[in-house]
N, C-alpha and C positions, 0 to 999 in steps of 0.2 A: 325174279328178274335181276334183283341185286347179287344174290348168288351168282347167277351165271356169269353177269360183269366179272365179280371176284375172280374165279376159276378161269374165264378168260385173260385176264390179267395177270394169273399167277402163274399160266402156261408161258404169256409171253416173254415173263422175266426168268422164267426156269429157260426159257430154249437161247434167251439170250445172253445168259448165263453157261449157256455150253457151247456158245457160238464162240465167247470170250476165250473159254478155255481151250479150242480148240485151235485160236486162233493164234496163243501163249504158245503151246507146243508147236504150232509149225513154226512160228518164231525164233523160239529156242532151235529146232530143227537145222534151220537156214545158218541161225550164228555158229553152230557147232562142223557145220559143214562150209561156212567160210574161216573158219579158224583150220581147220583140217586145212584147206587148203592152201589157205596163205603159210601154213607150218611145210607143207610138199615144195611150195616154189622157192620159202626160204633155206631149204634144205639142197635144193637144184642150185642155190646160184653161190652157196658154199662151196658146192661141190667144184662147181666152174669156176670160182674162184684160186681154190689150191690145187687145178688140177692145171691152171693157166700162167699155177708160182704169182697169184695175185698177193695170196694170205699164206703164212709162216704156217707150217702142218699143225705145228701145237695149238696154235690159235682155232684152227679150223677143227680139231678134234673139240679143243675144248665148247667152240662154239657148236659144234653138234650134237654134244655131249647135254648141254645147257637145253637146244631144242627140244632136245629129246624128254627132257625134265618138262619142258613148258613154260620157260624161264625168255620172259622177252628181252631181246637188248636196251641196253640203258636202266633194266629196273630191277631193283634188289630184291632178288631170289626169299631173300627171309622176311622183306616186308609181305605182310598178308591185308 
């Protein structure tokens, strides 16, 4: 009877142990596909920017340039 306790217990913590990690990957999933997107709208509204003579071309190159890197505004490229 004890056995089975155990084995029932160790099943529960193994499926909830892949429920976790299942739950990690769509996680990770979601941020990587809100980052994607917030990098498309921040690249849209560059664009609308210098095509409206908002922002100076070089500015706009170079901040495309940086997107492109992965490189957020305001935050030092070399710091990691």
């Amino acid at each position: 009877m004890e056995q089975a306790v155990q084995v029932v217990a160790e099943e529960i913590v193994r499926r909830r142990s892949i429920q976790r990690a299942k739950a990690v990957k769509y996680s990770k999933a979601l941020v990587e596909e809100s980052r994607r997107i917030a990098q498309e709208t921040e690249a849209s509204e560059l664009e609308r920017r210098a095509v409206l003579g908002q922002m100076p071309q070089a500015e706009y190159k170079s901040r495309m340039a940086a997107l492109a890197e992965g490189v957020e505004e305001g935050r030092n490229p070399f710091a990691r």
